[in-house]
SEKOLLO-127812 format. One line per 10 residues: their letters; for each residue y, x, z of C-alpha. Coordinates in nm, 3 decimals. Layout:
A = Y/X/Z; ...
***
This chain:
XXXXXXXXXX = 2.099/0.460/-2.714; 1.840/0.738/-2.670; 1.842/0.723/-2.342; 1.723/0.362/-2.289; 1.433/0.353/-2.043; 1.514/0.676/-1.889; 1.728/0.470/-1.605; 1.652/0.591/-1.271; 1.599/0.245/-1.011; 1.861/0.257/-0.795
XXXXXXXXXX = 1.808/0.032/-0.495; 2.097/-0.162/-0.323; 2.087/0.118/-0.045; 2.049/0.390/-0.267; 2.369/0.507/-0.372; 2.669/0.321/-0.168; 2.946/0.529/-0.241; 2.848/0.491/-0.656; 2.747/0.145/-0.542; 3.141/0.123/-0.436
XXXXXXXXXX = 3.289/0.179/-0.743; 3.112/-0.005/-1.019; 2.754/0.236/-1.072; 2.553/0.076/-1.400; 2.279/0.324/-1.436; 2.192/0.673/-1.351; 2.002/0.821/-1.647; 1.914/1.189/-1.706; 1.772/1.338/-2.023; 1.592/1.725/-2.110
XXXXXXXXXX = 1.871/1.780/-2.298; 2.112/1.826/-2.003; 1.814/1.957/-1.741; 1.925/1.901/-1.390; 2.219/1.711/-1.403; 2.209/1.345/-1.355; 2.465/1.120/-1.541; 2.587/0.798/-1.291; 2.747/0.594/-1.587; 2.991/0.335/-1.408
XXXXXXXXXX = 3.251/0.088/-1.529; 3.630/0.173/-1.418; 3.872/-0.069/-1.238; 4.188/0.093/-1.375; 4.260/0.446/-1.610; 4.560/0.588/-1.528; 4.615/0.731/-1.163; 4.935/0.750/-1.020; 4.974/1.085/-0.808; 5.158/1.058/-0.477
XXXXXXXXXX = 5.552/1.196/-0.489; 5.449/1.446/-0.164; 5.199/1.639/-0.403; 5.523/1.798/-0.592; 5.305/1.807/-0.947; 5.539/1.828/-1.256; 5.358/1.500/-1.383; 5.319/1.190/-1.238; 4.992/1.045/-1.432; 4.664/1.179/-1.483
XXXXXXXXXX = 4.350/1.023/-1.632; 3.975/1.155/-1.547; 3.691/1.038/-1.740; 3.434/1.235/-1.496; 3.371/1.339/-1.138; 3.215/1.611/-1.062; 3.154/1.886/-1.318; 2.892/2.075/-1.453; 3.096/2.417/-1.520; 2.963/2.488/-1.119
XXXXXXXXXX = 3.292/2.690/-1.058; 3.184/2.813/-0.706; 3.546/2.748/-0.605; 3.682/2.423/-0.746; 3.887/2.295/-0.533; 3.778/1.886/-0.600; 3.488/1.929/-0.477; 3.548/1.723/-0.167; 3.595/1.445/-0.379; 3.252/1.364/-0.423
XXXXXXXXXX = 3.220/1.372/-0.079; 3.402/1.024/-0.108; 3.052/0.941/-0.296; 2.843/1.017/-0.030; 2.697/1.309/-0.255; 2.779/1.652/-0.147; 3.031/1.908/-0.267; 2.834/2.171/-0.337; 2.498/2.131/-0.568; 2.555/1.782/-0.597
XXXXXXXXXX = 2.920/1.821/-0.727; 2.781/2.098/-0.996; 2.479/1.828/-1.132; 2.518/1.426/-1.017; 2.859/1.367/-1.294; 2.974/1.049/-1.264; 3.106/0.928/-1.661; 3.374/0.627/-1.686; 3.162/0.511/-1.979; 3.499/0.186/-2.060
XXXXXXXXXX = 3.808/0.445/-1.993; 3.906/0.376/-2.295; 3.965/0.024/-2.352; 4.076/0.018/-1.956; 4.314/0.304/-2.069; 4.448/0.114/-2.391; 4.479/-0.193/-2.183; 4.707/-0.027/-1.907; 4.922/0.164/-2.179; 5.017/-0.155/-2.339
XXXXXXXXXX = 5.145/-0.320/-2.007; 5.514/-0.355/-2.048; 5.573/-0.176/-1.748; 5.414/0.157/-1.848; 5.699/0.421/-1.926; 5.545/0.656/-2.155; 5.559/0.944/-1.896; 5.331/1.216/-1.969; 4.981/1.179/-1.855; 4.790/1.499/-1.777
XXXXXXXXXX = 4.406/1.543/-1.855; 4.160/1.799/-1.718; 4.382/1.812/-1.348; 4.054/1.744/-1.122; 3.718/1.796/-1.337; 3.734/1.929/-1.725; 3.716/1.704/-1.936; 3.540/1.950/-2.202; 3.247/1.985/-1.948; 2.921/1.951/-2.098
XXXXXXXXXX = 2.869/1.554/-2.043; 3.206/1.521/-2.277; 2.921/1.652/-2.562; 2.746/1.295/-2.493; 3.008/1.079/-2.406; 3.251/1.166/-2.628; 3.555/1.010/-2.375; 3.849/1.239/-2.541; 3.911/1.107/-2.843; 3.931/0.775/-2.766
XXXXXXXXXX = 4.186/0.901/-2.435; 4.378/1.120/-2.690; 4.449/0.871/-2.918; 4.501/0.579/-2.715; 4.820/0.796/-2.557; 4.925/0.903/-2.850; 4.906/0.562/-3.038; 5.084/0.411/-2.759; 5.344/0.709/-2.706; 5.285/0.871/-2.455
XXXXXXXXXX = 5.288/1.229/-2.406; 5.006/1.415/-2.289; 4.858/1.751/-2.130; 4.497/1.890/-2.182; 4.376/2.194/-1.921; 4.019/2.315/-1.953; 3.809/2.614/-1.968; 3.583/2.367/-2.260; 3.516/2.524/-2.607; 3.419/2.153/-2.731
XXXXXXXXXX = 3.802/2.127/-2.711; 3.762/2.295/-3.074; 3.562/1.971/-3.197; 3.922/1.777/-3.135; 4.122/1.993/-3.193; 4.281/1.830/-3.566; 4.272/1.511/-3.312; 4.529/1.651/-3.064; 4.767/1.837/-3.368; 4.758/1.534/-3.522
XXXXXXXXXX = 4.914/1.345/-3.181; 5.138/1.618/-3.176; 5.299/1.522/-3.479; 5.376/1.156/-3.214; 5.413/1.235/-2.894; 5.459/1.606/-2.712; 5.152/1.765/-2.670; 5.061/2.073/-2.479; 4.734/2.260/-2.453; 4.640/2.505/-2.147
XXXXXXXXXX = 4.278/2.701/-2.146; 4.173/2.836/-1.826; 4.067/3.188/-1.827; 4.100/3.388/-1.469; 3.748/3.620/-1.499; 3.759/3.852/-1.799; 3.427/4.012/-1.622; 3.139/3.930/-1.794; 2.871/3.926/-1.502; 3.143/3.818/-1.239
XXXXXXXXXX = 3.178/3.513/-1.476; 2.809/3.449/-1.446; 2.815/3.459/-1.114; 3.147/3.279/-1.054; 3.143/2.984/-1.308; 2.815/3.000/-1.412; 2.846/2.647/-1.615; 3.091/2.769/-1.824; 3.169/2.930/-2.194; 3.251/3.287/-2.153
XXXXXXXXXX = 3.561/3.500/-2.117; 3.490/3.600/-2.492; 3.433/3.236/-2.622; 3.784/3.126/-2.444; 3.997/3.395/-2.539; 3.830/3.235/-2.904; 3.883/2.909/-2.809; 4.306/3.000/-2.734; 4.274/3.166/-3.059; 4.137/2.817/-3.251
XXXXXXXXXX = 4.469/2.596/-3.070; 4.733/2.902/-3.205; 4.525/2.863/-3.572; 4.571/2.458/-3.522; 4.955/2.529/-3.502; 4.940/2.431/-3.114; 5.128/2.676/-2.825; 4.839/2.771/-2.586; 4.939/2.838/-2.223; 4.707/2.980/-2.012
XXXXXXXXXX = 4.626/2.973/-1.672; 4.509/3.294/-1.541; 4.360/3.142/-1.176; 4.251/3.128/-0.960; 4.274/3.519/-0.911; 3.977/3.599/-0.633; 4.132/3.876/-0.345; 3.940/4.171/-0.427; 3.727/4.086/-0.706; 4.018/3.998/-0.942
XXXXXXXXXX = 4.326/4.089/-0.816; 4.349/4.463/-0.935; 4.558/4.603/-1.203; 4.292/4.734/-1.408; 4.162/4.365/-1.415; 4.488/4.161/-1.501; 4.565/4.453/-1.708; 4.285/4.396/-1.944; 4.266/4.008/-1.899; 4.651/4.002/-2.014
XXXXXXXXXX = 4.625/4.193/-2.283; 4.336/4.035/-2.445; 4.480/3.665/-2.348; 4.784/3.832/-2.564; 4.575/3.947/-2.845; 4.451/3.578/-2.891; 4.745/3.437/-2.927; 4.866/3.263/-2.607; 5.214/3.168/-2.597; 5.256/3.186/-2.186
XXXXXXXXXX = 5.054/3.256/-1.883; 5.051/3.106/-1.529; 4.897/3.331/-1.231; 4.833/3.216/-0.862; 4.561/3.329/-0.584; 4.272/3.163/-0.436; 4.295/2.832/-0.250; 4.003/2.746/-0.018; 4.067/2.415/0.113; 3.809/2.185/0.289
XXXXXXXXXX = 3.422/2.213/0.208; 3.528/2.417/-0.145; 3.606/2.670/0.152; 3.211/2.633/0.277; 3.044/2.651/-0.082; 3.257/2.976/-0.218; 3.197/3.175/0.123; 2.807/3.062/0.093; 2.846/3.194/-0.214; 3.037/3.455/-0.097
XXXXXXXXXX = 2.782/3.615/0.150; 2.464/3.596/-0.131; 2.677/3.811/-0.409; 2.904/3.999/-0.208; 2.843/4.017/0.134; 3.066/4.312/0.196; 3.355/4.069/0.113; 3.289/3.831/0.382; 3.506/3.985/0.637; 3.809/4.045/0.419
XXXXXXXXXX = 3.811/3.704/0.304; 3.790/3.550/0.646; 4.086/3.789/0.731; 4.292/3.688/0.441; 4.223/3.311/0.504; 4.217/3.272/0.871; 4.529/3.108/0.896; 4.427/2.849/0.631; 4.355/2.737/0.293; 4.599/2.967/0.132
XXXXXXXXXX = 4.684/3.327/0.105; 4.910/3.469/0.289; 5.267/3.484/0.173; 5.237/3.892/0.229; 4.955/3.897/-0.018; 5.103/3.668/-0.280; 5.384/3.908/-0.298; 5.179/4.196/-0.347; 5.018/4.008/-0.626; 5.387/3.847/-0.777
XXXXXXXXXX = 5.469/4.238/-0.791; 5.132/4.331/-0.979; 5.173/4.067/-1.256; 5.496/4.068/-1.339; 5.531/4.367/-1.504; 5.213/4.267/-1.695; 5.307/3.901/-1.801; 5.652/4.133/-1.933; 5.407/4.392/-2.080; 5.229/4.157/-2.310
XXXXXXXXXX = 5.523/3.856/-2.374; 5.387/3.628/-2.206; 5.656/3.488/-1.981; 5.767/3.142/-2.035; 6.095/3.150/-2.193; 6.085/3.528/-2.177; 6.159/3.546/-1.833; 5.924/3.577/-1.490; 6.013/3.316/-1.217; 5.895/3.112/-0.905
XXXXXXXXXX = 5.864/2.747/-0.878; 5.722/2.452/-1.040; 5.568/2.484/-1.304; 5.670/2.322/-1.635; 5.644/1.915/-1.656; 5.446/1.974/-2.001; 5.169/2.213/-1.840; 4.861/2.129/-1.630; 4.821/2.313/-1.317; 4.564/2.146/-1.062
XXXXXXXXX = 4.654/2.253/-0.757; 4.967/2.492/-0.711; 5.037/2.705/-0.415; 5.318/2.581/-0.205; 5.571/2.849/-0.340; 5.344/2.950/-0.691; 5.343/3.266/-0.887; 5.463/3.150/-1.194; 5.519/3.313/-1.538
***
């Protein structure tokens, strides 16, 4: 492997919380400048999600932590908090890689227990993100579910998804398969600013295009929407229409959650870019993590005549509540706009 000899030492004391679950090496490489790759061996694949999280699945698998795409308001961040690294920089540039998912994976689907339920991908860090270039972790998670039947859900705002993309019609043909692209900013310096690590607005309305050409639907989720950056009609206007243009077969909108330390980062992040926002968002928020049921119905009003405009309700029809068992969503509001 190329990167032999570029190991970092890693003392017993060094690292404890990658110590904890199973850290072989930490290795970084000019090719990915700043981000350090922990590679570490996995106990188990597929992770059961607790009942009181009302998700429409039940299994997920995550070949990473942490993720290079920088979003200044993922919500996992506080995850790697768990790995004594913190959720801001740290989360954007120390990835942790599950270099064996895949025989632990293929191991756990062929239990006689395991029920085939659908198992979604891409519900905490993408699994497209830039490390997925080196490690190459999808295919070998793709097939094993479809090879063992299981159905399966991909979410990401990833253009390598286009590299598997025969892969994943081809499990189709097995096992249900659906296929979600995340695209909230159609702003081209917002995005910059926002999600700095990832492909652009342009290259993901492409990327939605490529899963329509590989005979796939392509819902997408249009979130989060950001209170006053976002949220007008000008801006969902134009974002609908050219999600429609590409192709996409469905759209899911909800607002801004800011739960835990994410909360911290995005209002640092907040104050630097746009300071005169600071105010209004502590206003909006001050009550919690989410927004407050007055604005979300301002918002359910603004979007629904939209998703209508441009055909992009799910079963031609607007609606609230959970989201479809076949679609992705990462972290839904308590009572989600849906569509």
């Amino acid at each position: 492997m190329r990167w032999s000899g570029q190991g970092i030492a890693v003392d017993d004391g060094a690292l404890p919380g990658l110590q904890r679950i199973g850290l072989v090496r930490s290795v970084r490489t000019p090719q990915f400048d700043g981000i350090t790759f922990h590679e570490v061996l996995c106990k188990s694949a597929l992770n059961k999600i607790p009942a009181a999280s009302m998700l429409p699945f039940r299994f997920t698998v995550n070949g990473y932590r942490g993720c290079s795409h920088a979003c200044r308001y993922c919500f996992a961040r506080p995850t790697h908090e768990y790995l004594e690294f913190d959720p801001g920089a740290d989360f954007d540039s120390q990835i942790v890689v599950k270099t064996n998912i895949v025989d632990v994976l293929r191991r756990e689907l062929g239990r006689p227990s395991w029920r085939r339920e659908t198992v979604a991908l891409g519900t905490n860090t993408d699994p497209y993100q830039r490390a997925e270039g080196r490690y190459a972790l999808m295919p070998g998670i793709i097939g094993a579910l479809a090879a063992s039947g299981t159905p399966l859900s991909i979410l990401t705002k990833g253009t390598l998804l286009r590299r598997d993309l025969d892969l994943i019609a081809d499990a189709g043909q097995r096992v249900p398969v659906s296929v979600a692209i995340s695209l909230a900013v159609g702003d081209a310096d917002l995005h910059k600013d926002v999600e700095p690590g990832t492909p652009s607005p342009q290259a993901r309305l492409g990327l939605i295009a490529a899963v329509r050409e590989a005979g796939l639907d392509c819902h997408v989720m249009v979130a989060p929407v950001l209170p006053h950056l976002t949220d007008s009609v000008e801006h969902l206007d134009g974002l609908l229409g050219q999600i429609a243009a590409a192709g996409a077969t469905s759209v899911t909108v909800f607002g801004l959650h800011l739960r835990s330390s994410t909360r911290g980062w995005f209002m640092s992040w907040l104050a630097r870019s746009h300071p005169e926002l600071v105010a209004p968002y502590r206003q909006l928020y001050r009550r919690g993590a989410y927004l407050p049921q007055e604005y979300r119905d301002v918002l359910r009003t603004r979007v629904a005549p939209l998703v209508a405009k441009y055909g992009l309700a799910r079963d031609g029809h607007s609606f609230r509540g959970a989201p479809a068992a076949a679609v992705p969503v990462t972290e839904p509001e308590p009572v989600p706009t849906l569509f």
